[in-house]
RODO-2510 file (C-alpha; in nm, 4 decimals, decimal comma):
residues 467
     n   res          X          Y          Z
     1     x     2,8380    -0,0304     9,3741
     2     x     2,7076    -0,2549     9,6364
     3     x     2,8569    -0,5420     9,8121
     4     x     2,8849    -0,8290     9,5943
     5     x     2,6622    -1,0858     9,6395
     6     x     2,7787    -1,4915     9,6787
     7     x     2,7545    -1,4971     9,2738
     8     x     2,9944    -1,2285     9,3233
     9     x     3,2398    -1,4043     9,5326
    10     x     3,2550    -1,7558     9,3758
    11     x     3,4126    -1,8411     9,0426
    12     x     3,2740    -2,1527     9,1025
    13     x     2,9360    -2,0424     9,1547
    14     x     2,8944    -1,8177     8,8204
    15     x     3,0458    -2,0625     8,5842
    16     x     2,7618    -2,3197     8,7298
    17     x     2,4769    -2,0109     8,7135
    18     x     2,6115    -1,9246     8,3317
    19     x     2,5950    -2,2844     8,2286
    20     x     2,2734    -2,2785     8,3570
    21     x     2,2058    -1,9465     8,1668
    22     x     2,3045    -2,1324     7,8555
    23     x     2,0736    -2,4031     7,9112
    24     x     1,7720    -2,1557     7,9333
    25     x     1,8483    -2,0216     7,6231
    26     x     1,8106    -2,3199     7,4833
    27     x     1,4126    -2,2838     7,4894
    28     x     1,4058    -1,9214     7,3025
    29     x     1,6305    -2,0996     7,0277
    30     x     1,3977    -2,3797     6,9815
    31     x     1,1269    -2,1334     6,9432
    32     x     1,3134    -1,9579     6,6732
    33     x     1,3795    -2,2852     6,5389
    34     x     1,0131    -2,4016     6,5285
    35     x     0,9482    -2,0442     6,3546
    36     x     1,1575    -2,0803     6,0948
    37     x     0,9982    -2,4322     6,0312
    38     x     0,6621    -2,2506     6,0208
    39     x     0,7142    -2,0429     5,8051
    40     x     0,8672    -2,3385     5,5205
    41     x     0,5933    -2,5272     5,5753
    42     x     0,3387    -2,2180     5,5082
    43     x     0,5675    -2,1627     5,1795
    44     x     0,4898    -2,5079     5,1016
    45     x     0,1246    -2,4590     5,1584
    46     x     0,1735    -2,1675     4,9271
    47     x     0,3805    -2,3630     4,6331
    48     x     0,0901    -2,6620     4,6903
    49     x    -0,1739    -2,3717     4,6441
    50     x    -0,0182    -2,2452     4,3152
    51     x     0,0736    -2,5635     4,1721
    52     x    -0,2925    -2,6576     4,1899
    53     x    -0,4103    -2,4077     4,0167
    54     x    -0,1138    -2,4519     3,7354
    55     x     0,0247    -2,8191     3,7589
    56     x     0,2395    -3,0146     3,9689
    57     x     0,5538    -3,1799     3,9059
    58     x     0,5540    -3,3772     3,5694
    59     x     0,6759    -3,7711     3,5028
    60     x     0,6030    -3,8603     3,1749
    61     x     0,6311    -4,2277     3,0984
    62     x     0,5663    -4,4004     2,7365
    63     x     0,5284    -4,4971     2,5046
    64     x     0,3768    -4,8758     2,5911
    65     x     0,1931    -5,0851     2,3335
    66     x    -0,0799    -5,3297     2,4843
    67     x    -0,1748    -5,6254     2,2681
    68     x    -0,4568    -5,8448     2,4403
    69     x    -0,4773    -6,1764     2,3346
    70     x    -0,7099    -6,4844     2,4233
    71     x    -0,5553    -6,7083     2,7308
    72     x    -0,6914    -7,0589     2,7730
    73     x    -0,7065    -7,2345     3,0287
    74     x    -0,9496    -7,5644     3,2104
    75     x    -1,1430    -7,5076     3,4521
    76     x    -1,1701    -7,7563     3,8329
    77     x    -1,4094    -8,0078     3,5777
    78     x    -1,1679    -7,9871     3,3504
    79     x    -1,3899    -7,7919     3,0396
    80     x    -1,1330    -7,5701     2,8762
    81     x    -1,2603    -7,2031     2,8999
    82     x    -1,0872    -6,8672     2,7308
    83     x    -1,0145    -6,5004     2,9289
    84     x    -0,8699    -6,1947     2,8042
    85     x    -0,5039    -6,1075     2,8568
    86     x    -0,2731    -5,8845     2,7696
    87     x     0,0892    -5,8282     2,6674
    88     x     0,2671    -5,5134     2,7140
    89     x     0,6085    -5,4159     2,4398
    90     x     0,8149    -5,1586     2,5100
    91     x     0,9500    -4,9170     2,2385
    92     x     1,2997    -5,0622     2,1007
    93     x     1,4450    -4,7002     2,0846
    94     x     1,3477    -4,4022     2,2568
    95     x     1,4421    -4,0209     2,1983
    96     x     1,3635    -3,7388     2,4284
    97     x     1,4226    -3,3923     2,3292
    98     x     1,2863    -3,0920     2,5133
    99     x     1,3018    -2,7569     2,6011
   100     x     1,1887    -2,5889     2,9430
   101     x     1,0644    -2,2555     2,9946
   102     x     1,0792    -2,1508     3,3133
   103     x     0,9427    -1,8453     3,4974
   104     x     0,8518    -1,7405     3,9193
   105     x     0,4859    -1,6664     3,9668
   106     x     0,4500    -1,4778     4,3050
   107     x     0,1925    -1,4757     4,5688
   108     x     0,2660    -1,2969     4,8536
   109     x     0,5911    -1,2314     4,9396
   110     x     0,6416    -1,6620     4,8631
   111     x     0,7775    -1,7370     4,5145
   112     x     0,7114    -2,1137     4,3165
   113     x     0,8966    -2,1806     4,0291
   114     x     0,6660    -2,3118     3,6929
   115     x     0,7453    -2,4191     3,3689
   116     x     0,6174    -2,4759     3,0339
   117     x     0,7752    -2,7757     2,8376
   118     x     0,8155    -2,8304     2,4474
   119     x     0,8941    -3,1918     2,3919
   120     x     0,8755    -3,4512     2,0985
   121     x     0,9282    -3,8111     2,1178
   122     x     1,0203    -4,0491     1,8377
   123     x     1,1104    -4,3956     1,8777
   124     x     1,0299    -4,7611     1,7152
   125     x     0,8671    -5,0604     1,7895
   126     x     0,9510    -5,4149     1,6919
   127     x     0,6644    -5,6709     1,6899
   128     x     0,9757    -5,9764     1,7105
   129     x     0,9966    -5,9331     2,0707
   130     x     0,6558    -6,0584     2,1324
   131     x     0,7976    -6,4053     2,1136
   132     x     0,9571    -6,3939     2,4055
   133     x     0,6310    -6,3743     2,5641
   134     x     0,5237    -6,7244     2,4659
   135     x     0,2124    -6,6154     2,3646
   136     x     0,1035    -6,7553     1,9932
   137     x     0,0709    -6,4982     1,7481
   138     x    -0,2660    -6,7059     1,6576
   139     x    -0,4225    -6,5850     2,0273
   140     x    -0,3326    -6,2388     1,9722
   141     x    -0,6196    -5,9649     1,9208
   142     x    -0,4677    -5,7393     1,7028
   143     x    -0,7829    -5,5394     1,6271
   144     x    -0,7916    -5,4420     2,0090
   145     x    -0,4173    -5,3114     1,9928
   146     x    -0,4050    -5,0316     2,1858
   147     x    -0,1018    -4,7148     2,2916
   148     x    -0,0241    -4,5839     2,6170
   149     x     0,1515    -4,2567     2,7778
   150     x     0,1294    -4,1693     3,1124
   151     x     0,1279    -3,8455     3,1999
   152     x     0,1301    -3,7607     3,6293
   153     x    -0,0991    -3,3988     3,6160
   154     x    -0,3416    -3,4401     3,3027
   155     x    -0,4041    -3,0361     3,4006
   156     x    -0,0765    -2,9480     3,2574
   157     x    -0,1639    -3,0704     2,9037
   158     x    -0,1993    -2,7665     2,6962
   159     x    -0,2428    -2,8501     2,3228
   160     x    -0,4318    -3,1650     2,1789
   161     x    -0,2131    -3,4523     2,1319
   162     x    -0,1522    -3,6386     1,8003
   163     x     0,0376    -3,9889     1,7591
   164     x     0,2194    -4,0420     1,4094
   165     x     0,1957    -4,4558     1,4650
   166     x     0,3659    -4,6033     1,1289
   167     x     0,2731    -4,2839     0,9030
   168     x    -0,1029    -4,2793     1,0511
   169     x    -0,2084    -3,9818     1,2745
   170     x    -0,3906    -4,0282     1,5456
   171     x    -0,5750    -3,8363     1,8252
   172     x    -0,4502    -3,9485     2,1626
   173     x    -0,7747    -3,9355     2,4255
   174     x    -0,7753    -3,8821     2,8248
   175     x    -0,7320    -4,2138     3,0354
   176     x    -0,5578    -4,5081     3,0371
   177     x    -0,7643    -4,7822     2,8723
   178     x    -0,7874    -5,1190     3,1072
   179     x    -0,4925    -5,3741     3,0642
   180     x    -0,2648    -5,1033     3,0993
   181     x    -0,1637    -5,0883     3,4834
   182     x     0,1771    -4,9144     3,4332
   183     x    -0,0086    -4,5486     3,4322
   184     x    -0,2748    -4,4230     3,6989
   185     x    -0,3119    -4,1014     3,4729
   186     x    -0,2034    -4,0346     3,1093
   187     x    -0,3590    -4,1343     2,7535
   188     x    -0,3782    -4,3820     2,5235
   189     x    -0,5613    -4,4439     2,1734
   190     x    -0,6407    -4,7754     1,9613
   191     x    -0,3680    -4,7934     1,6762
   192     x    -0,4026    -5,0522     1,3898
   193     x    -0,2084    -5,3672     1,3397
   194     x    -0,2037    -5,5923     1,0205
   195     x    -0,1666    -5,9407     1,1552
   196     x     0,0143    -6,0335     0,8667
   197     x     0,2481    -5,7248     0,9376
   198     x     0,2925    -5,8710     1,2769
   199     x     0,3760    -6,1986     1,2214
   200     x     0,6142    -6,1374     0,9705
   201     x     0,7532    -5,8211     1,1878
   202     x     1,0165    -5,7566     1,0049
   203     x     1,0248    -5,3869     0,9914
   204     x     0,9815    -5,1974     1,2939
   205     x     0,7131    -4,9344     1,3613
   206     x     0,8027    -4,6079     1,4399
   207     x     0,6098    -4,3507     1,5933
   208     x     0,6009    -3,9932     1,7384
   209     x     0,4081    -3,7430     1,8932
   210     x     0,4448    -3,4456     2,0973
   211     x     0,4069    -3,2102     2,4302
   212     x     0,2823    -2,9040     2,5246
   213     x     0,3060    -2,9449     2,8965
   214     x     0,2740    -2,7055     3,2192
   215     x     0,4168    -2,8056     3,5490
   216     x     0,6264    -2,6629     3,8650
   217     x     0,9891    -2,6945     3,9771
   218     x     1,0595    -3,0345     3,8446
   219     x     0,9876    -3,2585     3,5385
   220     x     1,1571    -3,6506     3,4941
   221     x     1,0652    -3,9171     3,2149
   222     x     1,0718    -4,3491     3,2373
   223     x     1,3376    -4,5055     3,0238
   224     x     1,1225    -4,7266     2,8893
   225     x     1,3217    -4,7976     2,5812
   226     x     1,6064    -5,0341     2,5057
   227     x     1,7801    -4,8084     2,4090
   228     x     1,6543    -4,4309     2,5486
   229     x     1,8420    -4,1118     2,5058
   230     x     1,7446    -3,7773     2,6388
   231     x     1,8018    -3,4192     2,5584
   232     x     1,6838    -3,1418     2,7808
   233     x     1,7431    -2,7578     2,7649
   234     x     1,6857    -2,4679     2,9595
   235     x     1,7527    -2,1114     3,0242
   236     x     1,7118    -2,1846     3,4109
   237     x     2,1103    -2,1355     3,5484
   238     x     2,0811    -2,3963     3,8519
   239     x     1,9188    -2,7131     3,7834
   240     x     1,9765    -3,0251     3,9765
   241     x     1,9423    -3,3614     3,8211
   242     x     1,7783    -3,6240     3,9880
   243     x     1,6317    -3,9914     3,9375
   244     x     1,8227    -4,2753     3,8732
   245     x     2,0417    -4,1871     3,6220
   246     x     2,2854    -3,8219     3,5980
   247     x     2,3492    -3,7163     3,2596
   248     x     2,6192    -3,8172     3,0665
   249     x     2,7023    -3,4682     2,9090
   250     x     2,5690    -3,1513     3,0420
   251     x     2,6897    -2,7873     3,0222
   252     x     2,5563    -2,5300     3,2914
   253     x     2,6167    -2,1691     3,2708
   254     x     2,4598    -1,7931     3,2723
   255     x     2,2318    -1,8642     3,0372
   256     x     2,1517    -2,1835     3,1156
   257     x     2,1943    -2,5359     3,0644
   258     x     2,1929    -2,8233     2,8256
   259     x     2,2236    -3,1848     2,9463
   260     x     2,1808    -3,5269     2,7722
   261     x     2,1395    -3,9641     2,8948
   262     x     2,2076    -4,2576     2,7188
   263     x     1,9920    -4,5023     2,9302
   264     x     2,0368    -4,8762     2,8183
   265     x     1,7481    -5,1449     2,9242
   266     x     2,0737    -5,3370     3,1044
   267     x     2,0463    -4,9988     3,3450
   268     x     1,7124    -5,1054     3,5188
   269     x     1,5234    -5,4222     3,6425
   270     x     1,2613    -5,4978     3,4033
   271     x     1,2167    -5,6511     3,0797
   272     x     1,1276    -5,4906     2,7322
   273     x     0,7673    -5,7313     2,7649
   274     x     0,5861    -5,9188     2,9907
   275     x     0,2612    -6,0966     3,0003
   276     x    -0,0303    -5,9719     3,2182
   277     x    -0,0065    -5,6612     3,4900
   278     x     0,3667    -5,6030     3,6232
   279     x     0,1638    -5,4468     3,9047
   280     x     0,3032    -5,4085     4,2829
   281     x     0,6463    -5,3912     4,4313
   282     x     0,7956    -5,4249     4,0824
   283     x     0,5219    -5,1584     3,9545
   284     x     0,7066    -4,8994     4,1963
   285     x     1,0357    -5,0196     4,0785
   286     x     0,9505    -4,9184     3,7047
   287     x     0,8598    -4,5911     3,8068
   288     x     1,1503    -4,5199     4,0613
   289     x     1,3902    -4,6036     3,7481
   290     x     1,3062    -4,2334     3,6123
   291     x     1,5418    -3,9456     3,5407
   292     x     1,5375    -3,5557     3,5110
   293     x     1,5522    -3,2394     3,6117
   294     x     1,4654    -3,0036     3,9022
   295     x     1,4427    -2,6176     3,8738
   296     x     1,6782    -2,5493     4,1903
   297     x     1,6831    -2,2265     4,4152
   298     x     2,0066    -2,1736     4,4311
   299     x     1,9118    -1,9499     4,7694
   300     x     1,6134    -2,1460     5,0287
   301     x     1,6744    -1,8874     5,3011
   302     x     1,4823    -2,1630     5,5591
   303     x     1,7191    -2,4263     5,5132
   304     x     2,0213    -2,1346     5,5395
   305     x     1,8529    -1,9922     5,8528
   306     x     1,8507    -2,3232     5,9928
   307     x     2,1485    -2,3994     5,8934
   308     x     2,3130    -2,0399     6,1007
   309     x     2,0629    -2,1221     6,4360
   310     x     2,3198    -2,4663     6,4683
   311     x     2,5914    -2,2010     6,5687
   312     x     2,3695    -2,0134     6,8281
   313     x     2,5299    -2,1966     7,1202
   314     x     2,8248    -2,1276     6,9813
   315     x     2,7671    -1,7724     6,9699
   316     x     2,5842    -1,7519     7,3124
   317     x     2,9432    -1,9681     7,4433
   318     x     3,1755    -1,7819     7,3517
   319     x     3,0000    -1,4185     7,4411
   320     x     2,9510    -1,5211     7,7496
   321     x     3,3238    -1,6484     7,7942
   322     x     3,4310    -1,2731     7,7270
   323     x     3,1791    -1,1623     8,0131
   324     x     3,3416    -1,4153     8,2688
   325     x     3,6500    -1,3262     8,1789
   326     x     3,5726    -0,9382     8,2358
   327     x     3,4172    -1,0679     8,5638
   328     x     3,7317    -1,2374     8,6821
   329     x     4,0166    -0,9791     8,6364
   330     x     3,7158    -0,6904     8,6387
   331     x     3,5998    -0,5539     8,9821
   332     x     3,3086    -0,4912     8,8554
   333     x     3,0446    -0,7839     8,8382
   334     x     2,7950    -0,8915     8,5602
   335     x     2,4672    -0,9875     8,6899
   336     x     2,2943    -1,2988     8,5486
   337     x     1,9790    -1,1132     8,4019
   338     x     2,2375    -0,9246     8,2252
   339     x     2,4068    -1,2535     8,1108
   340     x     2,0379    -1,3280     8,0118
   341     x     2,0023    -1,0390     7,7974
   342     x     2,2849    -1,0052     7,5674
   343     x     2,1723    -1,4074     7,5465
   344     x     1,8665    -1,3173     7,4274
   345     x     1,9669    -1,0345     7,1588
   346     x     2,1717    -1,3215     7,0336
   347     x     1,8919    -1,4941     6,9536
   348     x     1,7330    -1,1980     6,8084
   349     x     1,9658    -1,2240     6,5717
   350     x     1,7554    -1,5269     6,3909
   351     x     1,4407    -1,3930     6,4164
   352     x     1,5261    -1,0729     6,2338
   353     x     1,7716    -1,3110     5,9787
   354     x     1,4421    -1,5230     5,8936
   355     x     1,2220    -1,2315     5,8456
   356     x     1,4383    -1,0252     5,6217
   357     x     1,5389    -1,3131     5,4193
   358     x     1,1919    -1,3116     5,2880
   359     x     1,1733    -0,9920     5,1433
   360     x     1,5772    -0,9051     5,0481
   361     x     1,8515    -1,1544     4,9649
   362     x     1,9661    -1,3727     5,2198
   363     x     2,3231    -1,1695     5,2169
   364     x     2,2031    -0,8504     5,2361
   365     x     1,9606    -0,9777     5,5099
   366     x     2,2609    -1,1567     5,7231
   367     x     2,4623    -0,8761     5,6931
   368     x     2,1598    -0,6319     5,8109
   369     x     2,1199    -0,8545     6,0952
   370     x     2,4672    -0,9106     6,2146
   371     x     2,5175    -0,5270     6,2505
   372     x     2,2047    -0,4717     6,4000
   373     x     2,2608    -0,6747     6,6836
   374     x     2,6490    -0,6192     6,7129
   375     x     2,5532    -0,2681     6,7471
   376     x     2,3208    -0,3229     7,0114
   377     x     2,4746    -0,5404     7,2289
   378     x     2,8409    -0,3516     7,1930
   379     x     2,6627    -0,0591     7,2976
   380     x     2,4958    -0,2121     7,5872
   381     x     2,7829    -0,3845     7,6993
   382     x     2,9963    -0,0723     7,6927
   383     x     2,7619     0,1239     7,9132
   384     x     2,6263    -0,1984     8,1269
   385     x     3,0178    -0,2772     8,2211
   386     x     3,1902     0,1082     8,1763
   387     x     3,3940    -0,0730     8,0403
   388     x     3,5413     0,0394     7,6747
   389     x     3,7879    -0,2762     7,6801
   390     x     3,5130    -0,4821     7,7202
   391     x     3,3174    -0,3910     7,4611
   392     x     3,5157    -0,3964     7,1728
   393     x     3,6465    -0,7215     7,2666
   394     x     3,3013    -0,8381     7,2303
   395     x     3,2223    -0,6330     6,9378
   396     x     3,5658    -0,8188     6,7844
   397     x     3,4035    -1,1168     6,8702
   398     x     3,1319    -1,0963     6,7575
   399     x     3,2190    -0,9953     6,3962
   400     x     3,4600    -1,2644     6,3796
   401     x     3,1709    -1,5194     6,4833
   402     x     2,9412    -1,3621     6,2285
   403     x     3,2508    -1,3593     5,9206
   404     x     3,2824    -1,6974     6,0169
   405     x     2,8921    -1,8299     6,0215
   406     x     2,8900    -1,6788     5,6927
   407     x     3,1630    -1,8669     5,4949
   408     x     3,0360    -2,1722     5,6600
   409     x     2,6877    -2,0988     5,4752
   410     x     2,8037    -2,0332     5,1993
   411     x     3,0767    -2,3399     5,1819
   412     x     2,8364    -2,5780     5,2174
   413     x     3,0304    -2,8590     5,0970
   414     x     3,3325    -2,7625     5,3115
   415     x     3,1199    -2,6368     5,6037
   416     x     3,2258    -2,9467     5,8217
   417     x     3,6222    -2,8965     5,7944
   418     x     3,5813    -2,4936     5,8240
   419     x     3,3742    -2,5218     6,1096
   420     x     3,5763    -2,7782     6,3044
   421     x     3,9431    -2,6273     6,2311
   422     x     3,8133    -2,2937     6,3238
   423     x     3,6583    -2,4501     6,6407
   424     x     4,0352    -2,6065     6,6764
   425     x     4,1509    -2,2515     6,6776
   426     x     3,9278    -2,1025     6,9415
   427     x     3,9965    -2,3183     7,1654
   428     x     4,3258    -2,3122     7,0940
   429     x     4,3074    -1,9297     7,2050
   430     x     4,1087    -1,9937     7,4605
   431     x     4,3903    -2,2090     7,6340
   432     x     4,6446    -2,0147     7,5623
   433     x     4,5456    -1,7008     7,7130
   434     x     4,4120    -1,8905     8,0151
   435     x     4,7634    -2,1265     8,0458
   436     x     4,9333    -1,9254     8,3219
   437     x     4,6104    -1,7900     8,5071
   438     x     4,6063    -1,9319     8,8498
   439     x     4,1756    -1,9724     8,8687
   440     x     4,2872    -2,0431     9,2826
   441     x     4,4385    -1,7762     9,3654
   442     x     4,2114    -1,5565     9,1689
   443     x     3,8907    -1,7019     9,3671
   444     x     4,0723    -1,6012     9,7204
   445     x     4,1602    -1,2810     9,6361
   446     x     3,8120    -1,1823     9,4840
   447     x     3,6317    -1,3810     9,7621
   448     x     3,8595    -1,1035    10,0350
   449     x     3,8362    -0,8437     9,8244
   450     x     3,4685    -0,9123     9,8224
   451     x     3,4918    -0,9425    10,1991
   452     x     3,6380    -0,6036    10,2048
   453     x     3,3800    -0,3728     9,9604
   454     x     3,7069    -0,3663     9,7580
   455     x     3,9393    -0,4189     9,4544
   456     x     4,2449    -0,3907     9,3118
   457     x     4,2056    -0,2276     8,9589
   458     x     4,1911    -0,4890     8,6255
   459     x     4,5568    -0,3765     8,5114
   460     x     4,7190    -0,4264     8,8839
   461     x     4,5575    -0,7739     8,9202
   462     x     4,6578    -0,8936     8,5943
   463     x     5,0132    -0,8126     8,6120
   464     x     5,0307    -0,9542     8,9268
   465     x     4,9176    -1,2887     8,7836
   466     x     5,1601    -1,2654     8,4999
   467     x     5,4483    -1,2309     8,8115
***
């Protein structure tokens, strides 16, 4: 071995050059991390590409009844002149039940969840709360009555749709007849009112009419009623409910799950009627009051590879704090490429973590990665340095690093307190195998032993510092 050069000699000097070292791997880990958000976006691409073809996620809203009605009103000379209106009644009650039926449709080596959905609605109206509209009864144009449901992806609609309105059956057609502007999308069909019916309105008129709907990963319904209950079932294992409103009974296991909501119209900010279009700001406010489910992957191995790459400076630290401390009671001297190297076969361990998570489980794929570069770099290190000490404490190291990235992923909810008592701990180690070394003394001796084209062994310098 040759004489050292000045990063030989200084202490000083290295820690500044490895900091430095760290730094530059900063740009192969953002590379890594801009793979791994390639690669989710092309999955996207791939679920967008699929769900086209099949149907997107579903919101089904409805049922609405639209009543137009004649509105007076004078013109600027004063000659009284008439305009269509409408009023739009929401259903008194509303029940939900359905049944999803999910299955993964593959292309590629990407998988999208679909579904096909069996659901019935049932429900009532009552005609009494159109006078709280203030609209005469007299104005009303009952002949021009007309139903609503709004339906997001008309593609998923599988089976022609009939409405049982009051004991009548009728065929619900494509679109969303004007004066209905809660719905871009859906269907709707005239229905039949007896305007003596209505103004006496004493019994309510029930209706129902049902589904046969395709869509992907999630589905989610309006609670249009004043009183709306829900009941959804699947033999999916991990859903996640989302919307507005979280069940108020659900039971998840194996083989599946069964959830149900009581939604009351107190729960959300809009009436059971109104007059004209609801339209804007509040028009988004109906629809954001929706509930449902989602089809959740229990496993997204981007978001979990992203999630490990947070801990590569970690890893990258704390390997390179076993090298310097090697260097410093070692005569012989790491050189910063190999620094570099082991740095880079750190970050290695991402790439091949991302691209065997797409073809095996994400476990079997962290645990094929983790020995594949502990092996490598242990190996490297042990014939780089001569130095069997050395590399088992960084093959110990490493393990422990990689046991410990693990439970974090897969304690997600915990991940914060694991990670930040077992950072405690290292550093706790750290200090307390560093408390008595003198980093002075250690400098000048290495700096004259330098000086000299000579050292004491590892064991006689150490046990001289512990005198």
């Amino acid at each position: 071995m040759g004489k050292p050069t000045s990063f030989g000699r200084s202490i000083s000097l290295r820690i500044i050059i490895i900091a430095l070292l760290v730094l530059v791997l900063l740009i192969p880990i953002s590379m890594v991390t801009g793979l791994i958000h390639e690669r989710q976006q092309r999955s996207r691409e791939v679920t967008a590409e699929v769900t086209a073809k099949w149907a997107d996620t579903q919101q089904i809203g409805g049922i609405v009844l639209t009543l137009p009605y004649q509105k007076h009103w004078k013109d600027s000379d004063g000659k009284e002149q008439t305009s269509v209106s409408y009023v739009q009644l929401l259903p008194e009650s509303l029940n939900i039940k359905g049944s999803l039926n999910p299955f993964e449709r593959q292309r590629g080596i990407y998988k999208v969840i679909l579904y096909v959905a069996e659901i019935s609605y049932s429900g009532a109206f009552n005609l009494e709360n159109l006078s709280k509209c203030g609209v005469p009864l007299g104005d009303m144009i009952w002949s021009d009555a007309f139903v609503s449901i709004g339906i997001t992806d008309m593609r998923g609609i599988n089976e022609a749709m009939l409405l049982n309105w009051n004991g009548n059956s009728y065929q619900l057609e494509p679109g969303v007849r004007q004066g209905c502007d809660l719905f871009d999308t859906g269907v709707s069909v005239p229905i039949a009112i007896e305007p003596a019916a209505a103004e006496q309105s004493v019994t309510p008129i029930n209706f129902s009419f049902a589904l046969d709907l395709n869509g992907s990963e999630a589905i989610s319904f309006l609670p249009l009623g004043q009183i709306t209950t829900a009941e959804m079932s699947s033999e999916w294992a991990s859903p996640s409910f989302e919307g507005a409103f979280l069940p108020q009974t659900r039971s998840i296991d194996s083989n599946g799950f069964i959830a149900s909501w009581k939604i009351l119209d107190f729960n959300r900010n809009y009436p059971q009627q109104w007059v004209g279009n609801i339209g804007g700001a509040k028009l988004d406010e109906v629809r954001e009051y929706d509930f449902g489910v989602m089809l959740f992957s229990p496993i997204d191995q981007y978001s979990q590879s992203l999630r490990a790459l947070k801990y590569a400076i970690l890893f990258v630290g704390l390997t390179f704090l076993i090298f310097f401390t090697v260097e410093v009671f070692n005569r012989r001297r790491i050189h910063p490429v190999q620094y570099l190297l082991v740095g880079l076969a750190l970050c290695l361990f991402y790439v091949l973590l991302l691209s065997l998570s797409e073809h095996i489980a994400f476990a079997a794929a962290y645990v094929i990665a983790a020995l594949a570069c502990l092996v490598l770099i242990t190996v490297y290190v042990g014939s780089a340095l001569q130095s069997k000490v050395a590399a088992l404490a960084t093959a110990a190291t490493l393990a422990g690093l990689y046991a410990f990235m693990y439970v974090l992923l897969s304690n997600e909810d915990y991940a914060l307190l694991i990670g930040s008592v077992g950072l405690f701990v290292i550093m706790v180690a750290v200090m307390l195998l560093t408390r008595k070394v003198d980093w002075y003394r250690i400098e000048l001796r290495q700096e004259s032993a330098a000086d000299a084209e000579s050292s004491e062994p590892w064991d006689e310098q150490w046990d001289q510092l512990q005198e």
